[in-house]
KOLTORGU-982310 format. One record per residue (C-alpha): residue number from 0; residue in three letters; x, y negated, z negated. Coordinates in steps of 0.1 Angstrom, whole numbers, plus 5000, padded with zeros to 4 digits. Layout:
// KOLTORGU-982310
+-----+------+------+-------+------+
! pos ! code ! east ! north !   up !
+-----+------+------+-------+------+
! NUM !  Ala !    X !     Y !    Z !
...
+-----+------+------+-------+------+
//
This chain:
// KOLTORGU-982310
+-----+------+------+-------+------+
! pos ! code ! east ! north !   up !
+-----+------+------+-------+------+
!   0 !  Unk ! 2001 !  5998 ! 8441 !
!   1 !  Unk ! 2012 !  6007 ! 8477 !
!   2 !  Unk ! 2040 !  5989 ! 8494 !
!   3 !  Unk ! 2027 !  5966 ! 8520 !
!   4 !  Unk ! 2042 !  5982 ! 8547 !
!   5 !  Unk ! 2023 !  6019 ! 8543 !
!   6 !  Unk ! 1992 !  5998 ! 8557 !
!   7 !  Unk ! 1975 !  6014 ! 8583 !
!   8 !  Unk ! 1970 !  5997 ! 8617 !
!   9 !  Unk ! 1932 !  6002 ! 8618 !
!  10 !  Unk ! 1933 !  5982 ! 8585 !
!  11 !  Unk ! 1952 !  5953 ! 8601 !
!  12 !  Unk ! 1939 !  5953 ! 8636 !
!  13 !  Unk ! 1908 !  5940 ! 8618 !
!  14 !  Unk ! 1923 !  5912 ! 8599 !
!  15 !  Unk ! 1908 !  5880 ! 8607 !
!  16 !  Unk ! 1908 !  5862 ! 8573 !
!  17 !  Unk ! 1939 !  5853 ! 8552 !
!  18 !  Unk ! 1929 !  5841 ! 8521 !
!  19 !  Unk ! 1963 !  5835 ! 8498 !
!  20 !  Unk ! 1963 !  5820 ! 8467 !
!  21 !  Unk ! 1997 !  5789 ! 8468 !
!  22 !  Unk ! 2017 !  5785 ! 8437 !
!  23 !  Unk ! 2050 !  5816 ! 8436 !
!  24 !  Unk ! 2023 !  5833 ! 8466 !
!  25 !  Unk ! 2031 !  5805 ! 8491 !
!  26 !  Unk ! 2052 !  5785 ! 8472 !
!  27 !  Unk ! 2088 !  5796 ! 8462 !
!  28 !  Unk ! 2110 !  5781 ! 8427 !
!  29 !  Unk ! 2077 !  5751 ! 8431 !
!  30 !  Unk ! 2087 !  5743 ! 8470 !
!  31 !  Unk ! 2065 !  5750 ! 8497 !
!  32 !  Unk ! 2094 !  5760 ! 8521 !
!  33 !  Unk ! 2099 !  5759 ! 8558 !
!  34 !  Unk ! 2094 !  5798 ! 8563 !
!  35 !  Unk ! 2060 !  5799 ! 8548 !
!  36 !  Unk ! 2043 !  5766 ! 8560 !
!  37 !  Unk ! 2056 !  5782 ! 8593 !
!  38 !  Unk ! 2038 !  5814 ! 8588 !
!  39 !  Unk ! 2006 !  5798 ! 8580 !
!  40 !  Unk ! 2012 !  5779 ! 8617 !
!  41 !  Unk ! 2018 !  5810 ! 8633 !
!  42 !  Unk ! 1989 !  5828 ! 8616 !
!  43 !  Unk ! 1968 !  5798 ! 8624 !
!  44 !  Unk ! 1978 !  5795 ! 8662 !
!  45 !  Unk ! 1973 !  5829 ! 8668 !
!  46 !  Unk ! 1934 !  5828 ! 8661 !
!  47 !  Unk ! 1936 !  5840 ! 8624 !
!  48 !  Unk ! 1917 !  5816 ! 8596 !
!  49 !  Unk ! 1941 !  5809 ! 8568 !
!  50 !  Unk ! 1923 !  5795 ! 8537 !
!  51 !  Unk ! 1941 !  5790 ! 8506 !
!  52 !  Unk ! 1921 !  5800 ! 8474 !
!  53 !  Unk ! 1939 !  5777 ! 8441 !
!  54 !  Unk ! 1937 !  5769 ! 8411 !
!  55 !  Unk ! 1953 !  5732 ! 8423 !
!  56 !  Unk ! 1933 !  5695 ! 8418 !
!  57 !  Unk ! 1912 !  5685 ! 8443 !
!  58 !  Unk ! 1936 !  5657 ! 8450 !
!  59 !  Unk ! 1958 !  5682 ! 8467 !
!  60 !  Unk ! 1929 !  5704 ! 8481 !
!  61 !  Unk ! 1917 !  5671 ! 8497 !
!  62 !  Unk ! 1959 !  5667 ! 8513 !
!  63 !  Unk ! 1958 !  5703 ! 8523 !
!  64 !  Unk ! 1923 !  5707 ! 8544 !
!  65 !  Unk ! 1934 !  5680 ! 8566 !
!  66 !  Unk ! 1971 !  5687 ! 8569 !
!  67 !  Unk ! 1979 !  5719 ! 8566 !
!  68 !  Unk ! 1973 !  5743 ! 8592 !
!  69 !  Unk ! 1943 !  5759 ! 8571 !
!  70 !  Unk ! 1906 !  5762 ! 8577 !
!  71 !  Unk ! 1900 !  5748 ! 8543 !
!  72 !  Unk ! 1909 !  5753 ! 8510 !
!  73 !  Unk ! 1889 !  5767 ! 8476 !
!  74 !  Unk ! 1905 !  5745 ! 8449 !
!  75 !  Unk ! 1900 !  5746 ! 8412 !
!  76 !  Unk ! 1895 !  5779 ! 8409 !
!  77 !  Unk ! 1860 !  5784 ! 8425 !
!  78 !  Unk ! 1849 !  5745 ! 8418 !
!  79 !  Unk ! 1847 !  5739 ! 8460 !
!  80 !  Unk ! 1856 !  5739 ! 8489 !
!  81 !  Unk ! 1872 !  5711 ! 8514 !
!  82 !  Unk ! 1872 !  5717 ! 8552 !
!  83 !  Unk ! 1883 !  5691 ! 8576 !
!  84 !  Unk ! 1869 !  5688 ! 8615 !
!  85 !  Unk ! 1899 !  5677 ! 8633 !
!  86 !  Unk ! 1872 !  5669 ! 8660 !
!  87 !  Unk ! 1846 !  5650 ! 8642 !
!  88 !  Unk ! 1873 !  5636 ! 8618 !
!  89 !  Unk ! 1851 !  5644 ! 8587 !
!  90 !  Unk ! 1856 !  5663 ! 8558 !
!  91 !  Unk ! 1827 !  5685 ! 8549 !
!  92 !  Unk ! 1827 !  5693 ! 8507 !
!  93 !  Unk ! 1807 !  5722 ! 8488 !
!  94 !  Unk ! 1806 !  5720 ! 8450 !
!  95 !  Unk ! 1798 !  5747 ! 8430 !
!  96 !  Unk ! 1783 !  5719 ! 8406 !
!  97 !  Unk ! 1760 !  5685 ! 8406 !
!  98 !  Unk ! 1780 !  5658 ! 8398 !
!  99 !  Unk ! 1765 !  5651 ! 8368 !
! 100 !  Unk ! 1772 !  5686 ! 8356 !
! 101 !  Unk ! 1811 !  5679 ! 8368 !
! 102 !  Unk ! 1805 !  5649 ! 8345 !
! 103 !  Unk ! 1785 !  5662 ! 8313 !
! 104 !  Unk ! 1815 !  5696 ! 8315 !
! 105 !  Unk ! 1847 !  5670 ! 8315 !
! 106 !  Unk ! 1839 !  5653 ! 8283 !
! 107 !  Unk ! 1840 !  5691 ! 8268 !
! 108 !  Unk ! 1872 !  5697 ! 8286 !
! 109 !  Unk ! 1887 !  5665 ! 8274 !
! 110 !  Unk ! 1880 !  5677 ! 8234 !
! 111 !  Unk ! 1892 !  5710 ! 8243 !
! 112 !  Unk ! 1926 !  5701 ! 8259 !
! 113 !  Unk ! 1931 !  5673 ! 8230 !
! 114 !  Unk ! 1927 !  5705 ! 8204 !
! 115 !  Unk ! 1953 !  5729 ! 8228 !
! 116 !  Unk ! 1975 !  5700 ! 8228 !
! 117 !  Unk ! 1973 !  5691 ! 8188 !
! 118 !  Unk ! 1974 !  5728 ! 8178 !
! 119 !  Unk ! 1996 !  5742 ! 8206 !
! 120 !  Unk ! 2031 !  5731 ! 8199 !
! 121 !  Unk ! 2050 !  5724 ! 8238 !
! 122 !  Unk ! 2020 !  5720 ! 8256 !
! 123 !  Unk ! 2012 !  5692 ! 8278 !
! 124 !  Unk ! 1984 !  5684 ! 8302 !
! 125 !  Unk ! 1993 !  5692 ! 8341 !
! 126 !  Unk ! 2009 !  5665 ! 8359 !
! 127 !  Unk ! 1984 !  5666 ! 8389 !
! 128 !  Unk ! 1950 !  5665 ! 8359 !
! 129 !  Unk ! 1945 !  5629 ! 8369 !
! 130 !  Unk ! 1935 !  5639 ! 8407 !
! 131 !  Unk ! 1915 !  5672 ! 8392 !
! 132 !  Unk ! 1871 !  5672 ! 8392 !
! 133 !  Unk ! 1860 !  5696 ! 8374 !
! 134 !  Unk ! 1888 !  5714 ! 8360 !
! 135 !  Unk ! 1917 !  5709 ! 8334 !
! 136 !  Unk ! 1948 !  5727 ! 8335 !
! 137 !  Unk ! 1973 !  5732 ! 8307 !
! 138 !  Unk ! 2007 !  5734 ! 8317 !
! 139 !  Unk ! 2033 !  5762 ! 8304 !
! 140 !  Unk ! 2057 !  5765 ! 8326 !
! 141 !  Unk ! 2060 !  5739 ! 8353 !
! 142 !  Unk ! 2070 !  5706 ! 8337 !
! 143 !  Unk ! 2074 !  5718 ! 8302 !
! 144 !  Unk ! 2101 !  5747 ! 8294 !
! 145 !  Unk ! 2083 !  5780 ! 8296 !
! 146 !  Unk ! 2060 !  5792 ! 8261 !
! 147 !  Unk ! 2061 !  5823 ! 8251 !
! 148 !  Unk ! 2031 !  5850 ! 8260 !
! 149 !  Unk ! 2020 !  5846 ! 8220 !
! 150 !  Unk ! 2011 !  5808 ! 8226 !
! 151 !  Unk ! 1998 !  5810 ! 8264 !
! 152 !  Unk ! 1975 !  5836 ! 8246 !
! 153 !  Unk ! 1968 !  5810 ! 8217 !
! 154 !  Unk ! 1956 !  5784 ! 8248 !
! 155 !  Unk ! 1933 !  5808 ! 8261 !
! 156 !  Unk ! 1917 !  5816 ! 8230 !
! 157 !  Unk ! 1912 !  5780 ! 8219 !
! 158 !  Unk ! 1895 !  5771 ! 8252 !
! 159 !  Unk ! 1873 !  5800 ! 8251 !
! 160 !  Unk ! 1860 !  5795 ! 8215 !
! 161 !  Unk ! 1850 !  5760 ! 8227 !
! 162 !  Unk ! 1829 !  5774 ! 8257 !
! 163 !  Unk ! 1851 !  5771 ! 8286 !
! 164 !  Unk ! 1863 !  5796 ! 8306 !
! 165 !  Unk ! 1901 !  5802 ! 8307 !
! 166 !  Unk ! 1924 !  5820 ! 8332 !
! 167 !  Unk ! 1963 !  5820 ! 8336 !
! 168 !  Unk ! 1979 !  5814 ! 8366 !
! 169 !  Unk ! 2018 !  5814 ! 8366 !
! 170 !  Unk ! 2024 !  5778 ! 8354 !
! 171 !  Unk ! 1991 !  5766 ! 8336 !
! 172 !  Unk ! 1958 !  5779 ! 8319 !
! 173 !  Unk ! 1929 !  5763 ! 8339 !
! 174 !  Unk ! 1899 !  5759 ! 8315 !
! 175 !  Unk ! 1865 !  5750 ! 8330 !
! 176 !  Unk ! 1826 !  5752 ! 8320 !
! 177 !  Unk ! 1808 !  5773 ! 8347 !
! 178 !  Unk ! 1801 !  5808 ! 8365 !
! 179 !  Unk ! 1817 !  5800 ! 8392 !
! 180 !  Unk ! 1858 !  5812 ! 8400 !
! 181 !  Unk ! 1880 !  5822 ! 8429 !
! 182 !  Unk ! 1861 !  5850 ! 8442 !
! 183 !  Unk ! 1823 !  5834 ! 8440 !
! 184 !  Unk ! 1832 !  5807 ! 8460 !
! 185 !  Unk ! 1851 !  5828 ! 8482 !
! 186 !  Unk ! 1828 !  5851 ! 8492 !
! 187 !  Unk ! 1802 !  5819 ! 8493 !
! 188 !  Unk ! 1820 !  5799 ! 8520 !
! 189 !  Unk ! 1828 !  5834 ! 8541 !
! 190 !  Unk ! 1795 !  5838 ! 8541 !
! 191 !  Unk ! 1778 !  5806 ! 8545 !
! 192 !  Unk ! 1801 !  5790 ! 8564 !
! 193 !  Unk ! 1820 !  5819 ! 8583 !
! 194 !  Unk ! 1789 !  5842 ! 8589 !
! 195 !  Unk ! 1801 !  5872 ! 8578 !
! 196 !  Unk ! 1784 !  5901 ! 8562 !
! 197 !  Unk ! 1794 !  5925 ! 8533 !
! 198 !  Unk ! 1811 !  5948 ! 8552 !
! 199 !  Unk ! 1828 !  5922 ! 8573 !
! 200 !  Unk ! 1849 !  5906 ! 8547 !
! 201 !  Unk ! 1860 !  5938 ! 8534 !
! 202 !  Unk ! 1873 !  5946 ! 8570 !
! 203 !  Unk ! 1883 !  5915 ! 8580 !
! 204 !  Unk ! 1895 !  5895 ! 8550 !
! 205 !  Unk ! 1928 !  5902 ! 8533 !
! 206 !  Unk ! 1932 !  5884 ! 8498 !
! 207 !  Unk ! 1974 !  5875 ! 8484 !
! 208 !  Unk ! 1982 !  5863 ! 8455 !
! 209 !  Unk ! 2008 !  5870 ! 8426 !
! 210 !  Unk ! 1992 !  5864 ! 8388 !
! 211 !  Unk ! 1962 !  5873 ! 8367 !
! 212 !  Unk ! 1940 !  5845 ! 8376 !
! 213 !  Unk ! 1940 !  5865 ! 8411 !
! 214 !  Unk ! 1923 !  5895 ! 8392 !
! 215 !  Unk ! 1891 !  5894 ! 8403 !
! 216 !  Unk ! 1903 !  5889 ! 8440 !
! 217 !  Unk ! 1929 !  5917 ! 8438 !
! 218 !  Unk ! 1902 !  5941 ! 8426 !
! 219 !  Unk ! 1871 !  5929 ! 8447 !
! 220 !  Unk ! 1891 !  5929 ! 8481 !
! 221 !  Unk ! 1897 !  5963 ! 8498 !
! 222 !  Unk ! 1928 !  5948 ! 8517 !
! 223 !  Unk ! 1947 !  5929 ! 8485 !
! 224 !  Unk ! 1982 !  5922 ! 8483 !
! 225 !  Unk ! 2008 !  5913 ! 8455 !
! 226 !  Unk ! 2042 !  5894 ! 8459 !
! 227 !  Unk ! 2068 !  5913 ! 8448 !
! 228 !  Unk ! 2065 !  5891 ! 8417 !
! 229 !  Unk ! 2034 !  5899 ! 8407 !
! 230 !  Unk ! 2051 !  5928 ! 8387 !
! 231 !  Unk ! 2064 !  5898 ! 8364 !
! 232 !  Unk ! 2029 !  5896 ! 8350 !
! 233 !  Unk ! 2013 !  5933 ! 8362 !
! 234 !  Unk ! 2006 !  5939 ! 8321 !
! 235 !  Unk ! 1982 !  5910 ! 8321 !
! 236 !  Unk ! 1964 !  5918 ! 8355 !
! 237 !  Unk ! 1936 !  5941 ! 8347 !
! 238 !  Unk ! 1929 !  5945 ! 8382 !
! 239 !  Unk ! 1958 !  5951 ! 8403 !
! 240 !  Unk ! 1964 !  5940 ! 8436 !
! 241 !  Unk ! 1964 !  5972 ! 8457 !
! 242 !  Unk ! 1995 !  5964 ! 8479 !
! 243 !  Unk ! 2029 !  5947 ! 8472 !
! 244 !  Unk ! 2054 !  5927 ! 8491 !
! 245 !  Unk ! 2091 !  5935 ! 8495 !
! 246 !  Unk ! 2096 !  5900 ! 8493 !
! 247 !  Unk ! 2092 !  5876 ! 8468 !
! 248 !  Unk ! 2072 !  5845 ! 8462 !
! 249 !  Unk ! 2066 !  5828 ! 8498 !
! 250 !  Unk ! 2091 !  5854 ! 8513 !
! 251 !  Unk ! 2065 !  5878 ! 8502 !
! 252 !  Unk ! 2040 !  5856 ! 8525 !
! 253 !  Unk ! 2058 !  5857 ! 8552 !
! 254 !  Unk ! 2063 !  5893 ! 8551 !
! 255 !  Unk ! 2022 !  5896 ! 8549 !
! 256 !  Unk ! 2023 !  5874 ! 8581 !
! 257 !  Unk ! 2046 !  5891 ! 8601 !
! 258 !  Unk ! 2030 !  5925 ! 8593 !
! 259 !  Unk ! 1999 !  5910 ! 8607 !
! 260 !  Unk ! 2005 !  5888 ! 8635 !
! 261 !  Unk ! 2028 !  5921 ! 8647 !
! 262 !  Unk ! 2006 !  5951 ! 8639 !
! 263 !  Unk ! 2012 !  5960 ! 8677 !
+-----+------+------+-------+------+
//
């Protein structure tokens, strides 16, 4: 990994896209704080698109397309994406399901996190799961005192025996039934809805994020960046971002930001 700031200026003169993953990317200690809802602002009024790319319920996703200064949001890692027209007042929704799949796939996903729960001693469902579609989300490390690396693993492995697919972010295992993650619906909505070609969103798209369910977006984007706290959890990351911060957490953000919005 390359510090952020040995980026080259033909790399960022191109930037159009920020796509940043939130929790310890944007967020710092769980707070969204002043610096970095500010950077998104300045990002956003300075022409860039700014589209947050989570593992978070849709609940949120829903609260952040219309209120954050974003272009929309991909939210459950992959399941859609919410985008708000402040001018039409409508919010336009892509799932990467039917709903009766979302259906048929959460009764699976409630016997799977009733096993994780049984067999995984400290566990506990995420406190936003109620407000989540298509996803469910084991907590670790947010509302529950930390579990060691041995019994994270042990989540992981339950939920994939059972079918799902299981990825770790830095506070919960999200466990869902489907192809889709982070990076198909990503590259989806910047084509589809963005118009931009293969080689236009390796030029013009920059990807940030901090933990390894960011893997697949660290190692598919040209122009990817780690917060400095992504070394934390670099052993479980098998594809590494290719630049770091200085910074941590949302500092880290706003370090990204101001390398951008000041690449002159």
């Amino acid at each position: 990994m390359k510090n952020l700031s040995t980026m080259s200026s033909s790399q960022l003169k191109d930037i159009k896209f920020i796509l940043t993953d939130i929790d310890d990317t944007l967020t710092s200690d769980g707070i969204l704080k002043s610096n970095a809802y500010e950077a998104m602002e300045r990002l956003s009024n300075n022409g860039y698109k700014v589209i947050p790319v989570t593992g978070r319920c849709a609940g949120w996703c829903d609260h952040i397309a219309r209120m954050w200064p974003v272009d929309g949001v991909v939210g459950e890692n992959g399941a859609f994406f919410f985008s708000y027209d402040h001018v039409k007042k409508k919010m336009n929704n892509f799932y990467s399901q039917t709903e009766d799949e979302r259906r048929e796939n959460f009764i699976v996903l409630n016997q799977i996190k009733n096993t994780i729960l049984e067999s995984v001693p400290g566990t506990a469902e995420a406190s936003d799961q109620q407000y989540r579609i298509t996803d469910l989300a084991i907590d670790f490390a947010e509302d529950v005192p930390k579990l060691p690396q041995d019994k994270i693993d042990e989540i992981v492995q339950i939920a994939e025996q059972k079918g799902a697919v299981a990825k770790i972010s830095s506070i919960h295992v999200n466990c869902w039934i489907g192809s889709h993650n982070k990076l198909s619906t990503s590259l989806k909505i910047l084509k589809e809805s963005f118009g931009l070609n293969d080689a236009e969103i390796q030029n013009t798209a920059i990807f940030i994020g901090d933990s390894p369910n960011d893997s697949t977006m660290f190692g598919f984007f040209n122009n990817s960046v780690g917060v400095a706290n992504v070394i934390d959890l670099i052993n479980s990351i098998e594809n590494p971002p290719k630049y770091i911060t200085q910074n941590y957490s949302g500092n880290g953000f706003v370090e990204l930001a101001d390398l951008i919005i000041n690449k002159n």
